[in-house]
N, C-alpha and C positions, 0 to 999 in steps of 0.2 A: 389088226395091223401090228407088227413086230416091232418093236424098237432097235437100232441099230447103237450096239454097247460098243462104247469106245476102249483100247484096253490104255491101261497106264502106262504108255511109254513115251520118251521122249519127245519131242518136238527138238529139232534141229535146228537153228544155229541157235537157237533161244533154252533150250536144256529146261521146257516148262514141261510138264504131262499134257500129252495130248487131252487127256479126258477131263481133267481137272484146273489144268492153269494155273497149278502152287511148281515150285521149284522140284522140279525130278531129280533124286527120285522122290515119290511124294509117301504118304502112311500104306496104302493099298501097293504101291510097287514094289516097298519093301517085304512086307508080309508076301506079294508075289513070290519075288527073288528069294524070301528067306524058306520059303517053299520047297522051291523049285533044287534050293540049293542045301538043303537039311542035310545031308549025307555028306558034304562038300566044300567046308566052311574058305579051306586054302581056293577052291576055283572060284566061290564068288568072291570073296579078295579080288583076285588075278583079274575078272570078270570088269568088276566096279571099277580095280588101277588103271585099265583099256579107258574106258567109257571116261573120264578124269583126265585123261593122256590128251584124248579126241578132245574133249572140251576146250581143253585150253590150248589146244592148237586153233580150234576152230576162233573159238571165241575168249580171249584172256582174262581173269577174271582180276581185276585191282587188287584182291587180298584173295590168293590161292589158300590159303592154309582152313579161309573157310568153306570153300569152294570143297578140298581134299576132306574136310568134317561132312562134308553135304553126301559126296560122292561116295565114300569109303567109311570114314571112321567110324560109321554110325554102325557097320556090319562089324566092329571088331566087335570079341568077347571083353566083358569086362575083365582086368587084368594083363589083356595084351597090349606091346608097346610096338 
């Protein structure tokens, strides 16, 4: 019997990992994303700013700036502003 693998993406209007239940994106969606996106540092930016954009239209967060850390700032390089 198979097990059926959940992947790490978000859950909606809650922004938890479907697979895991910590705040998305969580350690495994980043190494996903950072993946997926190695050639392409400026699209997942663009990517994560969308995903950040949604959230807080869907759902407002009381202190956005940690919300924008949560979503984005974790994928800058060290050194960018």
């Amino acid at each position: 019997m198979s097990r059926c693998r959940r992947e790490h993406t978000p859950s909606r209007p809650t922004w938890r990992c479907r697979a895991c239940g910590i705040a998305w994106p969580c350690s495994p969606a980043k190494l996903r994303l950072l993946a997926a996106y190695r050639e392409a540092r400026p699209a997942l930016l663009i990517h994560l700013a969308t995903l950040y954009v949604e959230a807080e239209a869907e759902r407002p967060a009381p202190d956005g700036a940690d919300r924008y850390q949560r979503f984005v700032g974790w994928a800058r390089r060290r050194g960018e502003r």
